[in-house]
Residue frames as qw, qx, qy, qz and C-alpha x, y, z in Angstrom:
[[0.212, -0.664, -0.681, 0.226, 136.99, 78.62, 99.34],
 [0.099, 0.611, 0.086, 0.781, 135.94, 82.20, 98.69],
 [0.365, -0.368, -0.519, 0.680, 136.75, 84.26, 102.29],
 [0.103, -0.755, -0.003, -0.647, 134.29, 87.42, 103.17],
 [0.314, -0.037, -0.535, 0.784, 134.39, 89.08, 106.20],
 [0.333, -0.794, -0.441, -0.256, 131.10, 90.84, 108.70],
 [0.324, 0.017, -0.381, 0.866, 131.95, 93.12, 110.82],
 [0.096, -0.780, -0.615, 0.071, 130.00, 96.09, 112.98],
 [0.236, 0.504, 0.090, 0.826, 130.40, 99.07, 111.30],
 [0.256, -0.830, -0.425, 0.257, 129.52, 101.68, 113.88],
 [0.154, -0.976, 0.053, -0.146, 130.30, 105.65, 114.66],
 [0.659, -0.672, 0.332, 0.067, 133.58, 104.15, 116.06],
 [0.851, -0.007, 0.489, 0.194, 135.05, 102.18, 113.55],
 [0.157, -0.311, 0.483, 0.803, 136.84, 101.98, 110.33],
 [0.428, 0.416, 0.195, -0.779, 134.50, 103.39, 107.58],
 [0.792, 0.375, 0.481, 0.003, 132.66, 101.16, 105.15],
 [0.603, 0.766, -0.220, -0.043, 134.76, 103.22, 102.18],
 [0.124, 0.632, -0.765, 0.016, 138.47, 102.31, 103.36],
 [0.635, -0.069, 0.768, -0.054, 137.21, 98.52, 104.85],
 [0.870, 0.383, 0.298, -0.086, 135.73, 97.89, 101.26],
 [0.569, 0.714, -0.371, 0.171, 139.07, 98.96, 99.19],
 [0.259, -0.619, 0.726, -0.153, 140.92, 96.85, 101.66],
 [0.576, -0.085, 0.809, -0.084, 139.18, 94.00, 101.20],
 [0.836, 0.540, 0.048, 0.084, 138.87, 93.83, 97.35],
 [0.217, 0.831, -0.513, 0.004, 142.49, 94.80, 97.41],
 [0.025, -0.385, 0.919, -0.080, 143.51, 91.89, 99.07],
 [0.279, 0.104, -0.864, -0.406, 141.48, 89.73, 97.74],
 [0.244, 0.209, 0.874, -0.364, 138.15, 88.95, 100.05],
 [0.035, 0.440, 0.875, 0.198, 135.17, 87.66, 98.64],
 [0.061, -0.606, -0.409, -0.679, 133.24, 90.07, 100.38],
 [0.004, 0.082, -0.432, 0.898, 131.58, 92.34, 103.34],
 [0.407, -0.541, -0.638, -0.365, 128.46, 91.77, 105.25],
 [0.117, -0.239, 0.370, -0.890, 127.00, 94.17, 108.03],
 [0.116, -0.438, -0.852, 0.263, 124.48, 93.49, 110.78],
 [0.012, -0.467, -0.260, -0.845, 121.70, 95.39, 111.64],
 [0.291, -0.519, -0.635, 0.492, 120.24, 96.53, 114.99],
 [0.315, 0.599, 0.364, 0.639, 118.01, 99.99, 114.72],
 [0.105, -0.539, 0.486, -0.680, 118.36, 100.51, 118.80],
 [0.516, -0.046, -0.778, 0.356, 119.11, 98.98, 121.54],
 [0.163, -0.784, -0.121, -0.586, 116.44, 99.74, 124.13],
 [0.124, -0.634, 0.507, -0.570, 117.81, 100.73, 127.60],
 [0.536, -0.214, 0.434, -0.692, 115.25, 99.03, 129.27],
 [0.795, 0.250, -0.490, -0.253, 115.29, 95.36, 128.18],
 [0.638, -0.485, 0.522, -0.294, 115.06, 92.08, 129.52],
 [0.905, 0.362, -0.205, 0.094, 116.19, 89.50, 126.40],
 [0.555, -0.689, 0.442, 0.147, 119.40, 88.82, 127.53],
 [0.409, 0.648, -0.548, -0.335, 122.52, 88.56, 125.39],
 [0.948, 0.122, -0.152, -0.251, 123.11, 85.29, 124.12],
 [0.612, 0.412, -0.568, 0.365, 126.65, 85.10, 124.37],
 [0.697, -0.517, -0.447, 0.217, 126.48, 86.20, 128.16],
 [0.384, -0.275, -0.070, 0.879, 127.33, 89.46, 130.23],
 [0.065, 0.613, 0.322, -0.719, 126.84, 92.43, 128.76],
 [0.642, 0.607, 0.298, 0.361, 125.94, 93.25, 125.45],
 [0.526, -0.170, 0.106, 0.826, 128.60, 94.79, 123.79],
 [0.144, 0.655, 0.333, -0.663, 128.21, 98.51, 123.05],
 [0.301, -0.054, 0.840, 0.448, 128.42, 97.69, 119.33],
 [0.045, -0.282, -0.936, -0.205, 125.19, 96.85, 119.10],
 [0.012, 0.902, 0.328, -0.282, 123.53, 100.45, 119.84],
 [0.029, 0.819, -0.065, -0.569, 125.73, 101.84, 117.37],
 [0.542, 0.285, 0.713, 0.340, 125.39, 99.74, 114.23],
 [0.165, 0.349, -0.185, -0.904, 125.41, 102.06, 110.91],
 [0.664, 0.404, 0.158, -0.608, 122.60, 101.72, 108.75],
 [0.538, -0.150, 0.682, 0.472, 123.79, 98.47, 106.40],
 [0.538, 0.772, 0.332, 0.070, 121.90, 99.87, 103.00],
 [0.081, 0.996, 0.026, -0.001, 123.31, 103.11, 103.58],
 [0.448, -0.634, 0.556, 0.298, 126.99, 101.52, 104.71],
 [0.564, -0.225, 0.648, 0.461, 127.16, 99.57, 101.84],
 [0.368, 0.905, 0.189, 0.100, 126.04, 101.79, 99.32],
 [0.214, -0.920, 0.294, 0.146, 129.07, 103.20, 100.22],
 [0.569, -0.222, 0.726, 0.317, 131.21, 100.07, 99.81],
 [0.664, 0.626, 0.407, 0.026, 129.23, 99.66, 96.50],
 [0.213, 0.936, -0.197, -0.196, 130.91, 102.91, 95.11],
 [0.097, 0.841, -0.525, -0.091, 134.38, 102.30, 95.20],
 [0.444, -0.237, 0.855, 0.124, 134.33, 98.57, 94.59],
 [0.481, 0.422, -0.596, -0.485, 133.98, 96.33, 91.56],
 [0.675, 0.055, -0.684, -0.270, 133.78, 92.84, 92.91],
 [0.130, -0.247, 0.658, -0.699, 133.48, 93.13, 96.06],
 [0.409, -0.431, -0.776, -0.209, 130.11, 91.02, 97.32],
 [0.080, -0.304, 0.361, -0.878, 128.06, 92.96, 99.68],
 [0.565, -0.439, -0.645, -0.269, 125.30, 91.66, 102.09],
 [0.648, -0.537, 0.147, -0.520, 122.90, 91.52, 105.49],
 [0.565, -0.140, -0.783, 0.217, 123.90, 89.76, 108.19],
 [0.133, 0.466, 0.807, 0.337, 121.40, 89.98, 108.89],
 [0.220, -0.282, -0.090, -0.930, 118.47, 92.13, 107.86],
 [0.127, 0.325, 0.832, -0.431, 115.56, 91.91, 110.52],
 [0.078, -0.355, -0.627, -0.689, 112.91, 91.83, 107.75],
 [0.290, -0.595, -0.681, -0.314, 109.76, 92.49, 110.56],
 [0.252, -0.694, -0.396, 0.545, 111.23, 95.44, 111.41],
 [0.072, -0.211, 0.522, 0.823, 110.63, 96.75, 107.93],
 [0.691, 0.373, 0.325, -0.527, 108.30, 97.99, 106.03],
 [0.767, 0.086, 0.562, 0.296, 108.26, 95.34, 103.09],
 [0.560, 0.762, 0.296, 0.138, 107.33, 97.52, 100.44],
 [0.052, -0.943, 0.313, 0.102, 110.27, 99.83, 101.26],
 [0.640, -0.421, 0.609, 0.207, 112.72, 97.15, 101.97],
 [0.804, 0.348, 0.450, 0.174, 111.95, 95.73, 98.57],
 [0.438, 0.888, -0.014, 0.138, 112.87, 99.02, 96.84],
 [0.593, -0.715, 0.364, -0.063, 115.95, 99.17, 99.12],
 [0.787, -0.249, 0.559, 0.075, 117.16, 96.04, 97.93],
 [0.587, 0.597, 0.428, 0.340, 116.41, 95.67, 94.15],
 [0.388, 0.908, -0.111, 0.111, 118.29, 99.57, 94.11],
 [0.442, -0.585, 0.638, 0.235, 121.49, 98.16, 96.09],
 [0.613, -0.082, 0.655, 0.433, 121.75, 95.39, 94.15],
 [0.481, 0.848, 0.222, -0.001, 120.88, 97.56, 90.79],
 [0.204, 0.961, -0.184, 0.020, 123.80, 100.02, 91.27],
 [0.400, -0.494, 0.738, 0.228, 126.31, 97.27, 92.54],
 [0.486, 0.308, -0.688, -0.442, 125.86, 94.86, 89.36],
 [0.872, -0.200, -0.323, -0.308, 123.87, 92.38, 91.39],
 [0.397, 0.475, -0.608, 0.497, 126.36, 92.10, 94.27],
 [0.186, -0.443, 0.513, -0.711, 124.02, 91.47, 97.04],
 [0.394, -0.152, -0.905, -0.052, 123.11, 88.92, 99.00],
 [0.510, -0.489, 0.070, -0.704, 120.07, 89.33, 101.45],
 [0.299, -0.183, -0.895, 0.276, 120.59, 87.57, 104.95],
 [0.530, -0.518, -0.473, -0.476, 117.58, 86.87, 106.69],
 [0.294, 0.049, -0.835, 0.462, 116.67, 86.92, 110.20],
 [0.364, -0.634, -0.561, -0.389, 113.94, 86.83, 113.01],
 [0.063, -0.713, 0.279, -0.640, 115.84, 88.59, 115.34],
 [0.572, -0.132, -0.686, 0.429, 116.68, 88.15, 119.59],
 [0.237, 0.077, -0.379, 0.891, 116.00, 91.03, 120.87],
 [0.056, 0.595, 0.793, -0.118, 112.03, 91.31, 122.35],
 [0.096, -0.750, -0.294, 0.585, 112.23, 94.82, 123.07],
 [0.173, -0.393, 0.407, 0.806, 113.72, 96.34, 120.12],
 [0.017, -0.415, -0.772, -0.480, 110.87, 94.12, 117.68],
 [0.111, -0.695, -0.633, 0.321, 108.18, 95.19, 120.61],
 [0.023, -0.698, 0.074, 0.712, 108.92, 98.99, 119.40],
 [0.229, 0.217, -0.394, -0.863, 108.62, 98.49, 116.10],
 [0.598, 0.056, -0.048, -0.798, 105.35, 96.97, 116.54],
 [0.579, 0.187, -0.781, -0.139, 106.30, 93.06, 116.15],
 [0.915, -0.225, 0.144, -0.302, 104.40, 90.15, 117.68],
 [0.215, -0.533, 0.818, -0.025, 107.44, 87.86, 119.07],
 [0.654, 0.027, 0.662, -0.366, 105.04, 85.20, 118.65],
 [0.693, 0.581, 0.418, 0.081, 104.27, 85.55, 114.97],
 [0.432, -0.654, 0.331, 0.525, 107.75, 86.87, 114.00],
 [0.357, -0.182, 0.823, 0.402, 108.60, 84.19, 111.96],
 [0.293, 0.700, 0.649, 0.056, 104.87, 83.69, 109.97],
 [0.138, 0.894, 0.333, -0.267, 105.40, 87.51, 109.35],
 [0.317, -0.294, 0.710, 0.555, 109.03, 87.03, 107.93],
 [0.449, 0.184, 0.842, 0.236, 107.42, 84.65, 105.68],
 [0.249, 0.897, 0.343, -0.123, 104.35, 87.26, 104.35],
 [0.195, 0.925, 0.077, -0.317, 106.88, 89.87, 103.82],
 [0.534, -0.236, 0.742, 0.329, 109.18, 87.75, 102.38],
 [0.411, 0.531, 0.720, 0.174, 106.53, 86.92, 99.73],
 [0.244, 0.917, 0.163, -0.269, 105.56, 90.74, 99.12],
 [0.355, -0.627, 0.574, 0.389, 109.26, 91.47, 98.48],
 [0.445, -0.077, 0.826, 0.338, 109.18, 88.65, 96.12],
 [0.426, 0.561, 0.707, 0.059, 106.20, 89.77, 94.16],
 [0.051, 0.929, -0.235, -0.280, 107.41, 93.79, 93.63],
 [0.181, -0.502, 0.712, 0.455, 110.52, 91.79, 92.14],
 [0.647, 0.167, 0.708, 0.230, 109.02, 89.94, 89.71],
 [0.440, 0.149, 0.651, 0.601, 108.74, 90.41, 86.18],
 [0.145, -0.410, -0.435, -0.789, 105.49, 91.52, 85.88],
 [0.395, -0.458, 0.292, -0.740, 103.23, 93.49, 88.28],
 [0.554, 0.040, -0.830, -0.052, 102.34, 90.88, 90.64],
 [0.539, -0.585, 0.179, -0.578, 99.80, 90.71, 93.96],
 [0.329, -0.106, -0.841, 0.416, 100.46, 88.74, 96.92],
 [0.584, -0.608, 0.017, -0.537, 97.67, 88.37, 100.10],
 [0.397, 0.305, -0.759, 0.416, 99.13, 87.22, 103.03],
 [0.532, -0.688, -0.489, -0.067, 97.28, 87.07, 106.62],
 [0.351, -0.788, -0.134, 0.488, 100.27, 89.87, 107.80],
 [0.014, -0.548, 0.424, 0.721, 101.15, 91.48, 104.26],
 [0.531, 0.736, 0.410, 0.089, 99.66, 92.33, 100.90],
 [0.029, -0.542, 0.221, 0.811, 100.44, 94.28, 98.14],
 [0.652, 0.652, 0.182, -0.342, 98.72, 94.96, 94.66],
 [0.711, 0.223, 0.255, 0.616, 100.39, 94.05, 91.20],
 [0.169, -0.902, -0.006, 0.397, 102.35, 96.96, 91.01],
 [0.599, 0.719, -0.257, 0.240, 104.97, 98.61, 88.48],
 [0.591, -0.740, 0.258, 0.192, 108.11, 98.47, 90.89],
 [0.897, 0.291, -0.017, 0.332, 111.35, 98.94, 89.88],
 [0.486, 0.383, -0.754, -0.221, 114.59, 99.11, 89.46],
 [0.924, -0.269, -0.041, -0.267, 114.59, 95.29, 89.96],
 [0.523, -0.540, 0.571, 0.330, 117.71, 93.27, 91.35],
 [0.051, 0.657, -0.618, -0.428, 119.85, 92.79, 88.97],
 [0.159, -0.192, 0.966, 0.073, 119.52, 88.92, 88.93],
 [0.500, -0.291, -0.536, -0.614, 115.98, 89.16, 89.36],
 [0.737, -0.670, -0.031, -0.085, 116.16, 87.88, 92.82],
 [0.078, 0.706, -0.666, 0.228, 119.00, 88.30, 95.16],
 [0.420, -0.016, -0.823, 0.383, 120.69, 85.60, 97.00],
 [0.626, -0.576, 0.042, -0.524, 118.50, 85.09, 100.26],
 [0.471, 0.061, -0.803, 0.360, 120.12, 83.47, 103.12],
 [0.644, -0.615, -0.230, -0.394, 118.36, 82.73, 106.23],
 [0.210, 0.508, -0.641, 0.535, 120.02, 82.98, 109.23],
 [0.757, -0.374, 0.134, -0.519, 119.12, 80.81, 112.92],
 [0.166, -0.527, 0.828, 0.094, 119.65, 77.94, 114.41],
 [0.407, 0.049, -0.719, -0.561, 118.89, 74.73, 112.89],
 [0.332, 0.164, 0.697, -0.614, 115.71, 73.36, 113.22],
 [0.280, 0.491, 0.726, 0.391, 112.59, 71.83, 110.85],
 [0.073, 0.877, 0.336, -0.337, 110.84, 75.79, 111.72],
 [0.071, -0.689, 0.325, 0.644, 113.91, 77.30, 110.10],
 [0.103, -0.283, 0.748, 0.592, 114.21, 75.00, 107.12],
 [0.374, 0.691, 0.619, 0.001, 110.88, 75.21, 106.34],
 [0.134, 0.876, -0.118, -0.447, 111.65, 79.15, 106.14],
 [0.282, -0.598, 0.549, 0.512, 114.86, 78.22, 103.75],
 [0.252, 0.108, 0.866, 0.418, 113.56, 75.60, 101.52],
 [0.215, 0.676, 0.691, -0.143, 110.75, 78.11, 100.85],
 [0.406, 0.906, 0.112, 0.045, 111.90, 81.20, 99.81],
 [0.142, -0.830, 0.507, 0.184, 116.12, 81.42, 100.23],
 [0.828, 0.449, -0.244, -0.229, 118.74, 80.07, 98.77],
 [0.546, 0.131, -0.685, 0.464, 120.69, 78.89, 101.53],
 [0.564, -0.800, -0.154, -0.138, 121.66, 79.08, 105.03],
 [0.313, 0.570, -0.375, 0.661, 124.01, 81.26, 106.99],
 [0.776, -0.579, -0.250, -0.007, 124.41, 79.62, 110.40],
 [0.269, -0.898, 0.237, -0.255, 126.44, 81.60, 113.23],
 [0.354, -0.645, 0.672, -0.090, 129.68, 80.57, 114.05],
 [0.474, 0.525, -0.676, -0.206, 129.31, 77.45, 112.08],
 [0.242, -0.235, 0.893, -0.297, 128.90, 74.66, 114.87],
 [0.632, 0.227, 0.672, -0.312, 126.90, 71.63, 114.40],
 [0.547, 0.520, -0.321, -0.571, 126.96, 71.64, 110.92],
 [0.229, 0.248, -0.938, -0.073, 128.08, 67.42, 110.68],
 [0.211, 0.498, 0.815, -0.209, 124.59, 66.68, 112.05],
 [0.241, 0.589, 0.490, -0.596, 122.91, 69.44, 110.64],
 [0.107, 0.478, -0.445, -0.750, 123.49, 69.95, 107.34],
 [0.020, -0.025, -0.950, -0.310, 122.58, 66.63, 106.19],
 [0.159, 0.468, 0.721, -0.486, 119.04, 67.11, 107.73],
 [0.228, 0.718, -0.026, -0.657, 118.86, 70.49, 105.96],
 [0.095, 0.262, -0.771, -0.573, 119.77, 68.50, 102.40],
 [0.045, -0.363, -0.908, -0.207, 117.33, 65.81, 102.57],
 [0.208, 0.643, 0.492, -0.549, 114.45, 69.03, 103.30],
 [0.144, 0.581, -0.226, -0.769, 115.61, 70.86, 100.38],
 [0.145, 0.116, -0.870, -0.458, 115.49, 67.79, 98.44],
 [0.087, 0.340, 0.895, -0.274, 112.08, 66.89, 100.14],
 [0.168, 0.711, 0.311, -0.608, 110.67, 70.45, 99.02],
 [0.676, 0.518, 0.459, 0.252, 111.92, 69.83, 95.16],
 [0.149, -0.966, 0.118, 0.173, 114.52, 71.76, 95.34],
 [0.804, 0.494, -0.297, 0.147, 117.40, 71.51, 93.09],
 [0.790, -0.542, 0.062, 0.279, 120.26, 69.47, 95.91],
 [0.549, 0.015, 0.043, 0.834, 123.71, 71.38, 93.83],
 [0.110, 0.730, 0.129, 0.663, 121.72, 74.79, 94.24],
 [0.504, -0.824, -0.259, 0.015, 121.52, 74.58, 98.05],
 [0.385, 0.448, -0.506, 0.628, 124.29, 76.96, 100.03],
 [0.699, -0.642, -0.237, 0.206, 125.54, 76.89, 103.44],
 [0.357, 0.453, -0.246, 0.779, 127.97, 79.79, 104.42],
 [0.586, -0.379, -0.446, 0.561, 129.21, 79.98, 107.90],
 [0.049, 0.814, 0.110, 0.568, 128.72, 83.08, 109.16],
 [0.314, -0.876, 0.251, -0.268, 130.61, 85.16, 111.96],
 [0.989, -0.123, -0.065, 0.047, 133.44, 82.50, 112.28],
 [0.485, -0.741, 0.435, 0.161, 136.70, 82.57, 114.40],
 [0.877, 0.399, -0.262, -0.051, 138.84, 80.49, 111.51],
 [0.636, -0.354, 0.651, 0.214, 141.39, 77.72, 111.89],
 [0.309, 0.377, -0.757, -0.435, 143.07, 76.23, 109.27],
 [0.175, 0.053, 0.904, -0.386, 141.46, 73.21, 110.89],
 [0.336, 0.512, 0.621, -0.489, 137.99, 74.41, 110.49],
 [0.540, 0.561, -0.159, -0.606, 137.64, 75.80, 107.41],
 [0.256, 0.292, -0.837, -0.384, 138.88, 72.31, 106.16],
 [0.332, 0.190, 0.799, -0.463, 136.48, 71.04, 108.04],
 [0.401, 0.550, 0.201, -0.705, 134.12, 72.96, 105.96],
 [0.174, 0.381, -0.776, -0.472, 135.67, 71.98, 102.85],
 [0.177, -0.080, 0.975, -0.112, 134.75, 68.32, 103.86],
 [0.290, 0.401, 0.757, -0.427, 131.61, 69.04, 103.85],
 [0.369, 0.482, 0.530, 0.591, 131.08, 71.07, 100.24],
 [0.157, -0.894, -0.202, 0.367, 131.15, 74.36, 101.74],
 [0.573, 0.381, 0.158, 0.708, 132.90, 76.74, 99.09],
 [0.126, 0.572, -0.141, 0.798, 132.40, 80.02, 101.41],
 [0.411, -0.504, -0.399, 0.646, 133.02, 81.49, 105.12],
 [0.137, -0.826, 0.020, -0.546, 132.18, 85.04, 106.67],
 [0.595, -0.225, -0.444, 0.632, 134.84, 85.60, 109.18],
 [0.285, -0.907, -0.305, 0.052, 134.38, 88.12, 112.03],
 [0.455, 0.286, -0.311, 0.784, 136.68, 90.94, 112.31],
 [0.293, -0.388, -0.516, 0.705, 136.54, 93.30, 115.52],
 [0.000, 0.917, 0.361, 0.171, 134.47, 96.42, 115.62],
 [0.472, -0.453, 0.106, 0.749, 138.01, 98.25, 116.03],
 [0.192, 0.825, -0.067, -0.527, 139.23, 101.03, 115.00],
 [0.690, 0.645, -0.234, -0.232, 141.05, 101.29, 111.41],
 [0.048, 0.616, -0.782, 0.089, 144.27, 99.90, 112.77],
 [0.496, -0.223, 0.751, -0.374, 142.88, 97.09, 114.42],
 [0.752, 0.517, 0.127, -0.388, 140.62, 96.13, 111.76],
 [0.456, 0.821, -0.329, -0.101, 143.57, 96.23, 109.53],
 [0.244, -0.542, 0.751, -0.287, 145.43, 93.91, 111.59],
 [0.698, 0.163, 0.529, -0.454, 142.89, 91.51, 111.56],
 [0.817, 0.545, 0.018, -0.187, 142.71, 91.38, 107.70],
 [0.297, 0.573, -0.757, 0.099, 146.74, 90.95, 107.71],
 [0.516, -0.145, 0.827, -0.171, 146.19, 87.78, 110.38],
 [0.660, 0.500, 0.393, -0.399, 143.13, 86.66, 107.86],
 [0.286, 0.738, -0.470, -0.390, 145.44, 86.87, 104.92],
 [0.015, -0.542, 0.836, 0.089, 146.54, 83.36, 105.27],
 [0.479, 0.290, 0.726, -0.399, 143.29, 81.98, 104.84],
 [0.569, 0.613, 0.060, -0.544, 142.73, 83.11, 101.02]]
C-alpha cells in the first residue's frame, strides 16, 4: 500500500523543503496540503469537528507555492490538494497553475477537489453556497478544456472560455482529480464525471460506501479497475489500513500534526512502521 502523508503547512511549521526530503528519504508515497485563503473573524459555519477551530486553519501556506517548493528538491515524491477549493478560483488561472506544477514536477500531481465548509470565507470570494457545487462542475470543465490537446471552448451557465492556445499542459495530459466529501449520489455524480477517484476524510464508512460508488462509476461507463479511493487525513492502525487492503485500496494519506520540525519528525518515525 503506497503511504503519503497531508499535513498544514503554515508560518509555524516545518517547511515544505525539509518535510519533502524527509519523506522521499524514507520512503512516503507522497505530500498533500490543504487550502484555506482566510479564515474570517466573523463567522458563523461552525467547525465540524467541534470547539474551536484550530488556529491552523488561518495560517495555511499557499499549496501551489508550498509545493513548488517540495517539487524542487524531490524526484518521486507525489505532490497534491487536499483539497483545492476550485470556486474560490479563478478557473482560467487555476488551470495554468496546475498544468505548470505538474509540468516542472514530471507529472507528480494529483488535484483534490472540494466544495468547501466554510460560508463565510466562499461568501468573500463571491460564491453562491447554494450553487457551489454546479459551479465546481463549470470550472471543472473550463480547466479541462485549456488542457486539452487542441484549443478547445467550453459554455457553461457559471464559466466559459474560448478555444484557446494554453500551455504548458500537465504532463499526463490531465492530472489525477480526486474529489473530496462525503458520500452521497450529489458527490458521485461530481466523481464519475470528471475525477478519477475519491478521497474521503478519515476513511469511515467506506464498507457501505464504496460499493455504491462502484456500481455509479460502472453505471456512468466508466472503466470499474480505473476507479480510486484514497483515504484521506487518516489516524492509521495496523488494523485499518488492512481493513483497507480488504477492500482494494492500494493508498492512504495519513495526517501528521501541524508541529513544529521536531514534532513532525516524530510523527514520520511513529509512521515508519506502516511502509
Amino acid at each position: 500500500m503506497r503511504i503519503s502523508t497531508t499535513i498544514f503547512l503554515t508560518d509555524e511549521t516545518i517547511d515544505p523543503v525539509r518535510l519533502a526530503r524527509e519523506l522521499e528519504q524514507r520512503g512516503f508515497a507522497g505530500l498533500f496540503v490543504p487550502e484555506h485563503t482566510h479564515i474570517p473573524v466573523e463567522r458563523t459555519t461552525p467547525y465540524a469537528a467541534g470547539g474551536d477551530l484550530p488556529p491552523e486553519y488561518g495560517r495555511t501556506l499557499d499549496p501551489f507555492v508550498a509545493l513548488a517548493q517540495a517539487a524542487t528538491v524531490t524526484e518521486r515524491l507525489a505532490l497534491g490538494t487536499g483539497i483545492t477549493l476550485v470556486a474560490q478560483h479563478d478557473p482560467i488561472a487555476l488551470a495554468k497553475q496546475i498544468a505548470t506544477l505538474d509540468h516542472v514536477s514530471g507529472g507528480r500531481f494529483t488535484l483534490g477537489v472540494g466544495f468547501g465548509w466554510n460560508v463565510e470565507e466562499a461568501a468573500d470570494h463571491g460564491v453562491d453556497w447554494a450553487s457551489r457545487r454546479e459551479l465546481v462542475r463549470d470550472r471543472m470543465r473550463v480547466m479541462r478544456a485549456l488542457w486539452a490537446p487542441e484549443p478547445t471552448s467550453y459554455t457553461g451557465d457559471f464559466a466559459s472560455v474560448r478555444a484557446s492556445y494554453a500551455h504548458p499542459k500537465p504532463a499526463g495530459g490531465t492530472p489525477r482529480v480526486l474529489v473530496g466529501g462525503a458520500a452521497g449520489p450529489k458527490l458521485f455524480a461530481h466523481i464519475t464525471e470528471y475525477a478519477s477517484g475519491w478521497m474521503p476524510i478519515g476513511g469511515r464508512g467506506l464498507q457501505d460506501s464504496v460499493p455504491l460508488l462502484r456500481d455509479a462509476w460502472e453505471q456512468a461507463g466508466r472503466d470499474p479497475e480505473s476507479l480510486q479511493i484514497v483515504p484521506y487525513a487518516v489516524r492509521p492502525s495496523a488494523g485499518k489500513l488492512a481493513h483497507y487492503a480488504d477492500q482494494g485500496i492500494d493508498e492512504v494519506v495519513l495526517q501528521l500534526p501541524p508541529g513544529t520540525e521536531l514534532e513532525v519528525l516524530r510523527a514520520l518515525d511513529d509512521y515508519a512502521q506502516y511502509l
